[in-house]
C-alpha positions as a Python dict, from the first residue, in 0.01 Angstrom:
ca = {
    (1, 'X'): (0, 0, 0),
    (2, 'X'): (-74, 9, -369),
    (3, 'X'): (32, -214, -705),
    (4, 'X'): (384, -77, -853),
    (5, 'X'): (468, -333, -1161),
    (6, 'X'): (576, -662, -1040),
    (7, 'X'): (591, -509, -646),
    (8, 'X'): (430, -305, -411),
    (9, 'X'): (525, 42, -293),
    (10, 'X'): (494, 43, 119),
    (11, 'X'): (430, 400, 237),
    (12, 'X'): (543, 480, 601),
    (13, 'X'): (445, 816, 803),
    (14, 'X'): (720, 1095, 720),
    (15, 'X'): (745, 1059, 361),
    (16, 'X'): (963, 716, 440),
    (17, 'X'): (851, 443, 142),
    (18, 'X'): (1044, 84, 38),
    (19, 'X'): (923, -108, -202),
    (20, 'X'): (839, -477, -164),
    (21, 'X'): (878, -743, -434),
    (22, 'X'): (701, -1070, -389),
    (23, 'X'): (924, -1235, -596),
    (24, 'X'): (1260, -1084, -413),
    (25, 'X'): (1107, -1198, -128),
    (26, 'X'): (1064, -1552, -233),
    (27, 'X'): (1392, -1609, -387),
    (28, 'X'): (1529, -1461, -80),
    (29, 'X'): (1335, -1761, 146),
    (30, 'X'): (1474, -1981, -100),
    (31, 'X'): (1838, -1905, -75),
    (32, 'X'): (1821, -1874, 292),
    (33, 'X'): (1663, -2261, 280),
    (34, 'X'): (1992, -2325, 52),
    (35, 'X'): (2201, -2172, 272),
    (36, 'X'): (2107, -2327, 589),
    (37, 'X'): (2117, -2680, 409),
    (38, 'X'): (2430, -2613, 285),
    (39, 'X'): (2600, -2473, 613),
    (40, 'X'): (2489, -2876, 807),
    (41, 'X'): (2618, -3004, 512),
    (42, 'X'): (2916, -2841, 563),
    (43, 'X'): (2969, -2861, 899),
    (44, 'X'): (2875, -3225, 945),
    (45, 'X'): (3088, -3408, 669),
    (46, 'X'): (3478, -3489, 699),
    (47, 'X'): (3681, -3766, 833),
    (48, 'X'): (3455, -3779, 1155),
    (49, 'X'): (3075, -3761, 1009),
    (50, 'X'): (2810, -3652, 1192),
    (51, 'X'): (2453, -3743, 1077),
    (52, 'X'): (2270, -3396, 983),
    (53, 'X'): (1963, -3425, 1260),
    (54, 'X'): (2284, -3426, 1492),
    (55, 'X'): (2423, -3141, 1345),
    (56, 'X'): (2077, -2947, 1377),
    (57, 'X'): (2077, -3087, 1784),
    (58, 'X'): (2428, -2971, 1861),
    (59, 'X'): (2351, -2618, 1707),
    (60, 'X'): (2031, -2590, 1891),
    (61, 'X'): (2251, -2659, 2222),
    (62, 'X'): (2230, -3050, 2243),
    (63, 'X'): (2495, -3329, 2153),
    (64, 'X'): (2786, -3460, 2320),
    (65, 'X'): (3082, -3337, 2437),
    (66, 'X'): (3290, -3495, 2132),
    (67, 'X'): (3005, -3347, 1852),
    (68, 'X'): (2988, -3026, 2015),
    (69, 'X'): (3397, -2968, 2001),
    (70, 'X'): (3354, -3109, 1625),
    (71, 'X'): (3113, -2873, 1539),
    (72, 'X'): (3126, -2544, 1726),
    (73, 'X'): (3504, -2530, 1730),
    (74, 'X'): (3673, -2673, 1418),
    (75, 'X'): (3404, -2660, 1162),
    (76, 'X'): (3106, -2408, 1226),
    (77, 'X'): (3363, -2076, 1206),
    (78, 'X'): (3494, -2187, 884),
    (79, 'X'): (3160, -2222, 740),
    (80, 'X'): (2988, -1903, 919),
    (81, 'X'): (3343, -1726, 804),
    (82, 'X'): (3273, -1851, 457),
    (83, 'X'): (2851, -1729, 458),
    (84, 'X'): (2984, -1384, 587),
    (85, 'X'): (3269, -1348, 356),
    (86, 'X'): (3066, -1429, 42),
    (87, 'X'): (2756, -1212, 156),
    (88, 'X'): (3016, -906, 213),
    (89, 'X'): (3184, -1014, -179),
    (90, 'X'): (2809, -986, -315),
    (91, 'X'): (2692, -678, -186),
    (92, 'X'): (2991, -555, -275),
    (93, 'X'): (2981, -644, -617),
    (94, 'X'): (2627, -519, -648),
    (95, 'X'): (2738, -165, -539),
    (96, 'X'): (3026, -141, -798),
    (97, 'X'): (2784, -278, -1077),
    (98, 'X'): (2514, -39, -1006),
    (99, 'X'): (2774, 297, -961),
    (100, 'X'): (2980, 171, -1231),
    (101, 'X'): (2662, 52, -1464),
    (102, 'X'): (2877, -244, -1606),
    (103, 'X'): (2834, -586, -1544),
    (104, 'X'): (3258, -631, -1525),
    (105, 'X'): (3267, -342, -1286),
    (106, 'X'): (3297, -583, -1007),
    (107, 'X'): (3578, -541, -739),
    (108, 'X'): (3813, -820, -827),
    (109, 'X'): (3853, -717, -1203),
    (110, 'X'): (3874, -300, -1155),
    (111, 'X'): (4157, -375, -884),
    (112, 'X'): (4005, -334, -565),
    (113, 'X'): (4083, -687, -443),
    (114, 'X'): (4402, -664, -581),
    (115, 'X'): (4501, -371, -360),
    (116, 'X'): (4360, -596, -52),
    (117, 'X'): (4620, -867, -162),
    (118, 'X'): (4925, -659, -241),
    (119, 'X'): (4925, -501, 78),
    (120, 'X'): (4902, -837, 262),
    (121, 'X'): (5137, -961, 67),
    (122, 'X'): (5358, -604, 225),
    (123, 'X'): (5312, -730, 558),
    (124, 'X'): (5371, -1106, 491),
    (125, 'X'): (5674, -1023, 306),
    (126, 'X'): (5844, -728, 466),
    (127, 'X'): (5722, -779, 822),
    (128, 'X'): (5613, -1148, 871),
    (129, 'X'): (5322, -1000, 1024),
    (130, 'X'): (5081, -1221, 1174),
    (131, 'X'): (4686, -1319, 1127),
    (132, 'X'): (4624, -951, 1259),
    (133, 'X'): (4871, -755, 1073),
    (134, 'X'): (4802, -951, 765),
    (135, 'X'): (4461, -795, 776),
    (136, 'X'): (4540, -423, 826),
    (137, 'X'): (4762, -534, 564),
    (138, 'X'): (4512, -549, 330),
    (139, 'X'): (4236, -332, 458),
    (140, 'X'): (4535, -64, 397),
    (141, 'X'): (4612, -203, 85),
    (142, 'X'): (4186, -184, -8),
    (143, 'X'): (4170, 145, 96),
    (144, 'X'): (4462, 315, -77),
    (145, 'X'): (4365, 131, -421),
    (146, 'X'): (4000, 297, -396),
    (147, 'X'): (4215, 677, -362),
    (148, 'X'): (4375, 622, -615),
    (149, 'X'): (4142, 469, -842),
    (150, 'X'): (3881, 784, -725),
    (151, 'X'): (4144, 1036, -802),
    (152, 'X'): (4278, 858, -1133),
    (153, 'X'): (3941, 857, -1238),
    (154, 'X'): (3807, 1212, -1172),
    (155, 'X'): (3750, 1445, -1393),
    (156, 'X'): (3675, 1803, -1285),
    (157, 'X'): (3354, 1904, -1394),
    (158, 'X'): (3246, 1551, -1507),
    (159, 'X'): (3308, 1382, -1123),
    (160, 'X'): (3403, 990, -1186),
    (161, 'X'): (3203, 808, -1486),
    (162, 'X'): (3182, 478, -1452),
    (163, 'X'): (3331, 379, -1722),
    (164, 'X'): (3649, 554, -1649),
    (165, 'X'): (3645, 380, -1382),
    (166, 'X'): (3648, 31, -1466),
    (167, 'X'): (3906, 92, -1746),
    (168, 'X'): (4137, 293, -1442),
    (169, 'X'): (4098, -20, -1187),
    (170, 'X'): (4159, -279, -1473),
    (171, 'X'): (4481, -67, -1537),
    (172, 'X'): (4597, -40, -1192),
    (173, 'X'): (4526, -379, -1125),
    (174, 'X'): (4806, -488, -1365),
    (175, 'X'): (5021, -246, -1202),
    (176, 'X'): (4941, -426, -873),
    (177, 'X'): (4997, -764, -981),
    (178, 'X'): (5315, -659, -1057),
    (179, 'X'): (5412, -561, -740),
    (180, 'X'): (5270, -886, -566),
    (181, 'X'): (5495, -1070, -845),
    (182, 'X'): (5775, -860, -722),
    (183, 'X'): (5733, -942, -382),
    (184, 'X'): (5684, -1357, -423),
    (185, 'X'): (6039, -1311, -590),
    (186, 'X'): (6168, -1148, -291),
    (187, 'X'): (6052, -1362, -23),
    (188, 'X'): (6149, -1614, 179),
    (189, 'X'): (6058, -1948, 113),
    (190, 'X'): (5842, -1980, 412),
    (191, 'X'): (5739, -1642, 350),
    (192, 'X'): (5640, -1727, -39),
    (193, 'X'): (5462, -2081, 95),
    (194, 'X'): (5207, -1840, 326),
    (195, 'X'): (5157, -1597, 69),
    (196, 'X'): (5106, -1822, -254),
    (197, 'X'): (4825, -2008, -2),
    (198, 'X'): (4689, -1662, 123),
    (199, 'X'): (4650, -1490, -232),
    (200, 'X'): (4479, -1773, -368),
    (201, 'X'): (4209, -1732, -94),
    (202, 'X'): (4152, -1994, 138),
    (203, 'X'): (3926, -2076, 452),
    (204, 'X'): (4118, -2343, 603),
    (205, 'X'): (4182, -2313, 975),
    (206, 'X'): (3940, -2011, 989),
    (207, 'X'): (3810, -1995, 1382),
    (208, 'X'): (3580, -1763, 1540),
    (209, 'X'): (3866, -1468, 1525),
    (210, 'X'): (3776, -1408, 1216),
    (211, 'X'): (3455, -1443, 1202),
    (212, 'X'): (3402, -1103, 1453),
    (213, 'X'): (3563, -894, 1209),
    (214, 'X'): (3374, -957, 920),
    (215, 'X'): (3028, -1035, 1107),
    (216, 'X'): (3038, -654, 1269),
    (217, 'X'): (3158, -491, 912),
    (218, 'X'): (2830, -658, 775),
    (219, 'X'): (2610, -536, 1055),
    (220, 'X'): (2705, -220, 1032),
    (221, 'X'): (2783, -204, 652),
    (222, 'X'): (2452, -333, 496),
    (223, 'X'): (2267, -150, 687),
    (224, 'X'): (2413, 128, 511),
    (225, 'X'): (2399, 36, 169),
    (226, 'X'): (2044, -34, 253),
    (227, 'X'): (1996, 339, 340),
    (228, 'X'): (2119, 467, 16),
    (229, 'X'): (1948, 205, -210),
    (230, 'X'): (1748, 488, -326),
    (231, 'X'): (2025, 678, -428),
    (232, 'X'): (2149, 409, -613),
    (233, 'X'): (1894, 301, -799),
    (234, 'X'): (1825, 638, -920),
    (235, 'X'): (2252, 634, -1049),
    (236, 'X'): (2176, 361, -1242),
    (237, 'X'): (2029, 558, -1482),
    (238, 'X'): (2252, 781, -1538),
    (239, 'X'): (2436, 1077, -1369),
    (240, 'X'): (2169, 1341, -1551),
    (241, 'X'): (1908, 1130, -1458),
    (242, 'X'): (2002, 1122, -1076),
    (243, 'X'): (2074, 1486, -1043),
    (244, 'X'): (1743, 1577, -1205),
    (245, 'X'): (1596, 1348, -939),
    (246, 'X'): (1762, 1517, -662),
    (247, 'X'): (2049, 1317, -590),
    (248, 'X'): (2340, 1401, -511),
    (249, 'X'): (2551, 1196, -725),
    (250, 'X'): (2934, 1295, -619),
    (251, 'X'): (2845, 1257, -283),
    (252, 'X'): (2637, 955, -291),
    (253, 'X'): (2890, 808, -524),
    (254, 'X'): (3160, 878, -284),
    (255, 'X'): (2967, 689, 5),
    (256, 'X'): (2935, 394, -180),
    (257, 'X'): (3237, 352, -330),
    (258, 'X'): (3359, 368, 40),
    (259, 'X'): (3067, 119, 129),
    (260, 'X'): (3171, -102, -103),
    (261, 'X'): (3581, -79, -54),
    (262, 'X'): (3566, -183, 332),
    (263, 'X'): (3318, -464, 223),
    (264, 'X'): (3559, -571, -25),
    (265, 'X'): (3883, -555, 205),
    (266, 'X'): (3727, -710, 544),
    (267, 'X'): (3590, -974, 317),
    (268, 'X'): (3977, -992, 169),
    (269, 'X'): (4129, -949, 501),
    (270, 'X'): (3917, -1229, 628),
    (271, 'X'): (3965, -1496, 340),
    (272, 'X'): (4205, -1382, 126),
    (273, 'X'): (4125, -1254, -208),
    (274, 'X'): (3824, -1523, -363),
    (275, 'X'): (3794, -1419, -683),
    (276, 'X'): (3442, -1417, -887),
    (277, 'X'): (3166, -1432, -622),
    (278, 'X'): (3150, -1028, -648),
    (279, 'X'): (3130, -1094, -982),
    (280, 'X'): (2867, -1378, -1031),
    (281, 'X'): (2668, -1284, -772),
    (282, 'X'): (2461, -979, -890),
    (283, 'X'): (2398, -1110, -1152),
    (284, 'X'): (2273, -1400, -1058),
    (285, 'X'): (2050, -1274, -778),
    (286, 'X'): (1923, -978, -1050),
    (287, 'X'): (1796, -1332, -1266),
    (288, 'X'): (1687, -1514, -1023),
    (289, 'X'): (1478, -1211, -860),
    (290, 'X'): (1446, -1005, -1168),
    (291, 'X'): (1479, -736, -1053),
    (292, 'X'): (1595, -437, -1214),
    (293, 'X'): (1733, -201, -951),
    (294, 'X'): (2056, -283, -760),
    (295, 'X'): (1949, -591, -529),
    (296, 'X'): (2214, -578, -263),
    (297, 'X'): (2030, -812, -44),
    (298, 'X'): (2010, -1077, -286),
    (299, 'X'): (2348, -1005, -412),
    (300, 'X'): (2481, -1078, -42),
    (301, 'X'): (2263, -1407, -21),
    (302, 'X'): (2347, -1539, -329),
    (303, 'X'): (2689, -1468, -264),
    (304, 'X'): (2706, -1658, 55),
    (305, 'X'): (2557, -1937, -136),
    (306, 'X'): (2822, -1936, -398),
    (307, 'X'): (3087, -1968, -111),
    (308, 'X'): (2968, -2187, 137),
    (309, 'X'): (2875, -2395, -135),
    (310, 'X'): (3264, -2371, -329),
    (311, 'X'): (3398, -2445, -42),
    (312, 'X'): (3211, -2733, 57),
    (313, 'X'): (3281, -2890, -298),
    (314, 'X'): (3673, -2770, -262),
    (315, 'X'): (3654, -3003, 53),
    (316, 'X'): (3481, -3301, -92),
    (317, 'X'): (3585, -3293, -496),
    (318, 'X'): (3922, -3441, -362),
    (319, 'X'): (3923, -3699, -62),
    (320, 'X'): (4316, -3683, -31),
    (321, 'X'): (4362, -3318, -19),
    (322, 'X'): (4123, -2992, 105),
    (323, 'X'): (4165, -2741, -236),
    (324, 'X'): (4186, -2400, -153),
    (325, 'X'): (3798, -2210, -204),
    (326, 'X'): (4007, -1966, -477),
    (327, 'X'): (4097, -2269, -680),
    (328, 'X'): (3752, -2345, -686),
    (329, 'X'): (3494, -2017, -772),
    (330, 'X'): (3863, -1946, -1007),
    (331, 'X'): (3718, -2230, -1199),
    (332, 'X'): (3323, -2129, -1195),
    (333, 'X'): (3417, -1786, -1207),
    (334, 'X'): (3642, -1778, -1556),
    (335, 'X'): (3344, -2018, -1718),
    (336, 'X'): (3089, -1794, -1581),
    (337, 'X'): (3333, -1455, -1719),
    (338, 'X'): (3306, -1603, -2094),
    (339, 'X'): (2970, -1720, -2040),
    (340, 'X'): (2889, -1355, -1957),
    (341, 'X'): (3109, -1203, -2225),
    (342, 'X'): (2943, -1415, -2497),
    (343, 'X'): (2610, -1326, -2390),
    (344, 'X'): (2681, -963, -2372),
    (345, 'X'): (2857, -1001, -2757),
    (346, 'X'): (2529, -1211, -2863),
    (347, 'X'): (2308, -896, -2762),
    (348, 'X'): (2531, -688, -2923),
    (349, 'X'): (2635, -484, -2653),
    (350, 'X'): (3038, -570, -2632),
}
């Protein structure tokens, strides 16, 4: 183990190295402390309070009959569903902002999410599909967006730039919204009810169904992202810069951008498309941990903070009604979006 900069390069038999950031590491201890308050907090206020050190008892296994139904069957899915969904949104959103080297290049603004939503809305619309086809719905919907983005955006010779990139999702996106507009028109009223409350994104009435889907996409997911960490870091300076380094860029690119499209639509799928936590979250895990490579780990924490946390405050803000979770990172997201844009203007760079 020897002294890198802020961190420390670990250096395992077969030429396998990580490196370790104090810092990382202690923000990460942090959020997980933020996280953990924030998930009693969630799960033991409503209209039938239960006192936190209960909370803590019935999760442990203790508690009576009444607490335990309380919290393990109406309340703790939604709030795991919510940790899970934002965690998969931030790791997300670190992938596209490290391939696409833009801070914008986030999966809800180059069209990604919008794909999710639009094929939902398909199912919902044309079908009346329920919880489970309303899913493939948009995993479909994901996973045809990132083809045609990919192909839109490739150029022979040149592979995809990330630039090109953002500017063909933003594009599409438009094109997509279009067709979801097109298909509210269309519907049913029944049918439009559903979908106006499913593409604003919601976790109301979430139980443990979906939190399976979501939880194994993680497990199996970040893992992978974790793998080719390297890889990205090394495209984030540049395609000439990777390439010299050995990577190979096309195909690494490719892996991600598939990493980071079934993160995206699960977490859609699962919650409907909650706009700005893919966004915010990078960013604010790269300031909080300053760290300069792509931080998918504290993307995915910081994430899960941001949605837990909007959703407890869409619960609370209004006693007479439970706001959807969209309404509320919509809000934080669109200051946070001019906050960024402002900043990036200040510095000169937009």
């Amino acid at each position: 183990m020897r002294p890198d900069g802020l961190g420390r390069t670990v250096r395992l038999p077969g030429g396998i190295s990580f490196r370790v950031e104090p810092r990382a590491i202690g923000v990460a201890g942090v959020l997980v402390g933020l996280l953990l308050v924030l998930l009693v907090l969630a799960v033991g206020t409503g209209e039938y309070s239960i006192p936190p050190g209960d909370v803590v008892a019935t999760l442990l296994g203790g508690g009576d009959a009444g607490t335990q139904f309380v919290v393990e069957t109406l309340r703790l899915p939604r709030a795991i569903t919510a940790i899970l969904v934002g965690a998969a949104l931030g790791a997300a959103g670190a992938i596209f902002q490290s391939i696409t080297r833009n801070p914008l290049g986030s999966p809800d603004v180059i069209g990604f999410t919008a794909g999710a939503s639009a094929g939902a809305l398909t199912v919902i619309v044309l079908f009346g599909g329920g919880a489970a086809a309303v899913a493939g719905g948009a995993l479909g919907g994901g996973v045809v967006t990132a083809v045609l983005v990919y192909l839109l955006a490739f150029r022979g010779g040149e592979g995809v730039q990330g630039y090109r990139l953002v500017l063909v999702g933003i594009g599409l996106s438009f094109v997509l919204f279009a067709v979801r507009d097109y298909l509210l028109t269309h519907a049913k009223l029944e049918q439009a009810t559903v979908a106006n409350v499913w593409i604003t994104g919601s976790l109301n009435g979430r139980g443990w169904e979906h939190v399976v889907p979501v939880g194994l996409a993680l497990a199996l997911l970040l893992p992978l992202a974790a793998l080719m960490s390297r890889e990205l870091r090394m495209m984030e300076m540049g395609d000439d810069a990777a390439v010299a380094l050995g990577v190979p860029v096309a195909r690494a690119r490719g892996g991600l951008l598939a990493i980071g499209v079934a993160l995206t639509a699960v977490a859609t799928a699962s919650a409907g498309p909650v706009l700005f936590v893919a966004l915010a979250a990078p960013q604010i895990g790269r300031r909080l941990t300053r760290a300069t490579g792509p931080g998918v780990g504290s993307a995915a924490l910081t994430g899960a903070v941001l949605l837990i946390g909007g959703d407890f405050a869409a619960q609370r803000v209004f006693a007479d009604s439970q706001l959807p979770v969209g309404v509320v990172t919509g809000v934080a997201g669109g200051a946070y979006l001019i906050w960024l844009l402002y900043h990036e203007w200040r510095d000169g760079r937009a």
